[in-house]
C-alpha positions as CSV (number, residue, x, y, z in Angstrom):
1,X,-1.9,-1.9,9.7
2,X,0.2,1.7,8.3
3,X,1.3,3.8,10.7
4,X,-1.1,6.0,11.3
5,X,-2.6,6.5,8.1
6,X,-2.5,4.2,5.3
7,X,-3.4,5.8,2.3
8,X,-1.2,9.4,2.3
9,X,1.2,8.3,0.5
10,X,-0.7,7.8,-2.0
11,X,-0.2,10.6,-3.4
12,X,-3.9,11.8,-2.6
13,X,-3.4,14.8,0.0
14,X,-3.8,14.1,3.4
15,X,-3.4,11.3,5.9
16,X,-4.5,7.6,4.8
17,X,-3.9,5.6,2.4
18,X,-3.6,8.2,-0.4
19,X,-2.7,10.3,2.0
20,X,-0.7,13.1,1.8
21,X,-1.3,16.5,0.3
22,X,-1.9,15.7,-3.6
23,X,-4.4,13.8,-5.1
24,X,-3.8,10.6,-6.0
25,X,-2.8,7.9,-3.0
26,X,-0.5,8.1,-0.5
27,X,-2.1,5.3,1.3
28,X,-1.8,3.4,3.7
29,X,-3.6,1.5,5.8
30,X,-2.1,-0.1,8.7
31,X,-2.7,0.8,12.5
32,X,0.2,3.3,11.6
33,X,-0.7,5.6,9.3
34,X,0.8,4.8,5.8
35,X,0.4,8.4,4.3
36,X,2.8,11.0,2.9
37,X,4.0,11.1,-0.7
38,X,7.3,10.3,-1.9
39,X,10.6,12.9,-2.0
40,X,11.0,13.3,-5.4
41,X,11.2,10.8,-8.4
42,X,11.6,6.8,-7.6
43,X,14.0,6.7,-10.6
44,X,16.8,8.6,-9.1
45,X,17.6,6.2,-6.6
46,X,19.0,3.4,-8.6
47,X,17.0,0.3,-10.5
48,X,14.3,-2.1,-9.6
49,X,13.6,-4.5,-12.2
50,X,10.3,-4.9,-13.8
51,X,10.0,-8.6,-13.0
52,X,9.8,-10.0,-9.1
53,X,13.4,-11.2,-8.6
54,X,13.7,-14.1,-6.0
55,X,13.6,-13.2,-1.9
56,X,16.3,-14.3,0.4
57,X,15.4,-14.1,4.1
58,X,11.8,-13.8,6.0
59,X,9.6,-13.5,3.6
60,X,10.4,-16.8,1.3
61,X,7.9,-18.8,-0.9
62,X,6.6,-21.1,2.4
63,X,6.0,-17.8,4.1
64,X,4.6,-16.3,0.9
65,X,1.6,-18.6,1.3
66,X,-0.4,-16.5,3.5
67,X,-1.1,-14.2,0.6
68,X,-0.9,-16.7,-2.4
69,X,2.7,-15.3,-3.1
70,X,2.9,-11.9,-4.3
71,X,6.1,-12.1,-6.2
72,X,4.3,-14.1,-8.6
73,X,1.2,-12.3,-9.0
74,X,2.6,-11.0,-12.4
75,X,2.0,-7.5,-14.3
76,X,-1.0,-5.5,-14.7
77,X,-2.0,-3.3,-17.9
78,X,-3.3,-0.1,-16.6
79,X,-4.0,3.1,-18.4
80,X,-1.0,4.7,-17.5
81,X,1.4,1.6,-18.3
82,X,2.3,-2.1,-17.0
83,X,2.4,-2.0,-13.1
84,X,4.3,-4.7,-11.3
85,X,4.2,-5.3,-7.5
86,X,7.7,-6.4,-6.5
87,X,8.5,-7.3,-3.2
88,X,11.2,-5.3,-0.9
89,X,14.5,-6.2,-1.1
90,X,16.7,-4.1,1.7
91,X,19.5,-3.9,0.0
92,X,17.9,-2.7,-3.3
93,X,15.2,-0.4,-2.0
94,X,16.0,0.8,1.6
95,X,17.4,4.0,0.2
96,X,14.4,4.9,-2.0
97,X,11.8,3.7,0.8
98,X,13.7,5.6,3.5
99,X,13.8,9.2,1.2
100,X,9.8,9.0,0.2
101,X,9.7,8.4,4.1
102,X,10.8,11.3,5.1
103,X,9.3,13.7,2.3
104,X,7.2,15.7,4.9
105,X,3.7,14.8,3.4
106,X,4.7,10.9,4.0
107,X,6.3,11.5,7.2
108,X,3.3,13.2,8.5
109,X,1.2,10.2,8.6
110,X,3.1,7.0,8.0
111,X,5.7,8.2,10.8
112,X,8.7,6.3,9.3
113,X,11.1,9.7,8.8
114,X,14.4,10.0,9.9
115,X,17.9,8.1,9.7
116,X,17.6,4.9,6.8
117,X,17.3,2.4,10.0
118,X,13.7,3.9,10.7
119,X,12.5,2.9,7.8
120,X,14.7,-0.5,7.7
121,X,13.1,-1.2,11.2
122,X,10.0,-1.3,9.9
123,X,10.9,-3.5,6.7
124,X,12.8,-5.7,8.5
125,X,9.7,-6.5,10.8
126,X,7.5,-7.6,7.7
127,X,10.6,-9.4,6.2
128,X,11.0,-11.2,9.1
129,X,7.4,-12.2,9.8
130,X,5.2,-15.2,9.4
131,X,4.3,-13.7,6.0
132,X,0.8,-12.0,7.0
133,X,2.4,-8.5,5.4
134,X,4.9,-8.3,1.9
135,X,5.8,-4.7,1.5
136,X,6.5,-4.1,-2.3
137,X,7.8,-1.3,-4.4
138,X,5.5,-0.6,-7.0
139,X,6.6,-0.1,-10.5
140,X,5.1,1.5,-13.4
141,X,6.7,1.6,-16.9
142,X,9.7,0.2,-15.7
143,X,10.1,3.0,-13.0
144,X,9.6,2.7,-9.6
145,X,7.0,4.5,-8.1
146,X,5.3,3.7,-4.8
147,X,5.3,1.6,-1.9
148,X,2.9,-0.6,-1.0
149,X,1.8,-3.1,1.9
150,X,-0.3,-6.0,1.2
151,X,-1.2,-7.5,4.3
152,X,-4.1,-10.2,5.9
153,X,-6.3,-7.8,7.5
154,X,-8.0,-10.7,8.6
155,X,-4.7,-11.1,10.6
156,X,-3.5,-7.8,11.7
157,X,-4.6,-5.8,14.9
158,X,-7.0,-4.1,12.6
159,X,-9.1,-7.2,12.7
160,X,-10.1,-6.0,16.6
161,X,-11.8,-2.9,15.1
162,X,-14.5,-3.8,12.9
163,X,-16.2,-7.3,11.7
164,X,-13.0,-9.0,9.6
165,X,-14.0,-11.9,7.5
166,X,-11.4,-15.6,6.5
167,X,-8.8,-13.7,3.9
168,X,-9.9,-10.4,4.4
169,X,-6.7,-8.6,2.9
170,X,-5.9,-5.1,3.0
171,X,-3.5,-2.4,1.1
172,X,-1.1,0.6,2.1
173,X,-0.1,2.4,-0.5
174,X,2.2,5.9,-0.8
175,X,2.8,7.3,-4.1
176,X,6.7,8.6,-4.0
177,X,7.4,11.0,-6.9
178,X,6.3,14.8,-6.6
179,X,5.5,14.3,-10.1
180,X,3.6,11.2,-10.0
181,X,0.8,12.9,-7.4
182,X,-2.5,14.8,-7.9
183,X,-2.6,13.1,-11.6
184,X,-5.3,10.6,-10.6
185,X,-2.8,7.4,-10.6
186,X,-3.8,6.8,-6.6
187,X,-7.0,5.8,-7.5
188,X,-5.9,3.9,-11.3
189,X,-3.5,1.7,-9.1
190,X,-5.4,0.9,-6.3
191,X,-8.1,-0.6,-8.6
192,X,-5.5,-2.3,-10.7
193,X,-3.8,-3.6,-7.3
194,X,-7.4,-4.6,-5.8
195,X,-8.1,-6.3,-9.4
196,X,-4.5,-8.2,-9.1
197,X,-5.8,-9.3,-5.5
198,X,-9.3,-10.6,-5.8
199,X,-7.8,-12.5,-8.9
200,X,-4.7,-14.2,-7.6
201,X,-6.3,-14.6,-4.0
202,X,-9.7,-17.0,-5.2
203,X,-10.2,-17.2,-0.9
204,X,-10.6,-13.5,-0.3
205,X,-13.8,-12.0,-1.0
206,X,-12.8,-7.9,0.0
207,X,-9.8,-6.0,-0.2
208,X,-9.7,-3.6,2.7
209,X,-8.4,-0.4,3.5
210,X,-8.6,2.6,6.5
211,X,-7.4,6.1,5.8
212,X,-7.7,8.7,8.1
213,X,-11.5,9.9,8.0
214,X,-9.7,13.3,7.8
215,X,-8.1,12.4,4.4
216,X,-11.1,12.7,2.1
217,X,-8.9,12.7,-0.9
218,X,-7.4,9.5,-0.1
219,X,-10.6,8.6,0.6
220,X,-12.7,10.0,-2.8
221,X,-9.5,7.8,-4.7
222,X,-10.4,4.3,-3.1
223,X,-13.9,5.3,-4.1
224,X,-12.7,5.8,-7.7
225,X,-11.2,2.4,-7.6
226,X,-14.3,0.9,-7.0
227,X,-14.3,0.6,-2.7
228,X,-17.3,1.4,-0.8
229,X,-17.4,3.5,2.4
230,X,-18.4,0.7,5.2
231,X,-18.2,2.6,8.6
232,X,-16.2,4.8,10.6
233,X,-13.8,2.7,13.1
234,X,-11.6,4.2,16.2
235,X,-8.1,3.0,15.8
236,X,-5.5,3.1,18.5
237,X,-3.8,6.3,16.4
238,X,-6.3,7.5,14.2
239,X,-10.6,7.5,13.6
240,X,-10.6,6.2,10.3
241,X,-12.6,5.4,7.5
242,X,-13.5,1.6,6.7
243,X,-13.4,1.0,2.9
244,X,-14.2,-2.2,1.2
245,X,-13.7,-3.3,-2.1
246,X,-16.2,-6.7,-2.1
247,X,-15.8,-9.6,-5.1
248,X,-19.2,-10.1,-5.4
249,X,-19.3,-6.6,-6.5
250,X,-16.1,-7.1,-9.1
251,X,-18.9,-7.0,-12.1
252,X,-20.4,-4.4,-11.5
253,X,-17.5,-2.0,-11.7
């Protein structure tokens, strides 16, 4: 789970998973909160190519299994471009990660601001892991954009808090440009990332998330995307909102 908010960084406004002060996503969703928005624009830290280069280190293709191996998920068309979800490299991304996480509309909520070894910390933990959670920098037109968490909710601490299901997998999401928040792209990607989930993941039936119940744009764009408000659930550092995105609902949508 986020820090204390998963979806403000989104891009949305508040806290949660779109959390921060815009209106788009600046998710998150962990037992953190992932929230806040990025600093300023992804592109001026340097390059991230549009295709999921190879890992080295924790988070390798045995480990990859837990979530059917993100790096080769592949591309998504969306309305605003082709999205790709590549998975954090340190040496590549700990500078842009570490300046959207201290942007004070991030740092608010997924609590990750301060020197670059805050943020490393944190990476390092997931990189390092049995694989349950691949943090990825998510790119958009060949720019990166966001960071995201994809994690087995069915796995994570979160799992204690309401009635978790076999592959239950959730999202954290904060959108990093200024520029790229309040535009309506929180709730574009999340349904594009959700869409990317239920169809290279054939074992998990919802895609979860759990902004702060205080964040109702972060909440309003996981409803865009095509989530459902479940229940309201007491986490160790926030009351937050379930929201599920269900399968069996995908054509419907």
């Amino acid at each position: 789970m986020p820090p204390s908010d998963p979806i403000a960084a989104t891009g949305i406004a508040a806290p949660a998973t779109t959390d921060v002060a815009s209106t788009d996503v600046a998710s998150g969703t962990r037992s953190r909160a992932v929230s806040g928005a990025g600093i300023g624009s992804a592109s001026a830290h340097g390059t991230v190519p549009g295709e999921p280069p190879p890992r080295a280190g924790g988070h390798d293709d045995p480990l990859d299994d837990l979530l059917d191996r993100v790096a080769a998920w592949g591309p998504a068309d969306t309305p605003a471009g082709v999205f790709h979800l590549v998975p954090v490299r340190i040496d590549r991304d700990l500078p842009l990660i570490s300046r959207w996480m201290n942007d004070p509309a991030a740092a608010a909520f997924w609590e990750l601001a301060g020197p670059r070894d805050v943020a490393e910390d944190h990476l390092r933990t997931q990189l390092a892991g049995d694989g349950r959670s691949v943090p990825c920098v998510g790119i958009l037109g060949g720019t990166p954009m966001s960071y995201w968490e994809i994690y087995r909710a069915d796995l994570d601490p979160l799992a204690r808090h309401y009635p978790a299901r076999p592959q239950d997998t959730g999202i954290h999401l904060l959108i990093g440009a200024v520029a790229d928040r309040g535009r309506g792209l929180g709730g574009l990607l999340l349904r594009a990332v959700a869409d990317l989930v239920l169809a290279q993941r054939p074992s998990c039936a919802r895609v979860i998330a759990e902004p702060d119940m205080r964040n109702t744009p972060s909440i309003a764009a996981f409803l865009t995307a095509g989530f459902r408000f479940s229940a309201e659930v007491d986490l160790p550092a926030k009351r937050a909102a379930l929201i599920v995105r269900d399968r069996s609902l995908q054509l419907l949508m």
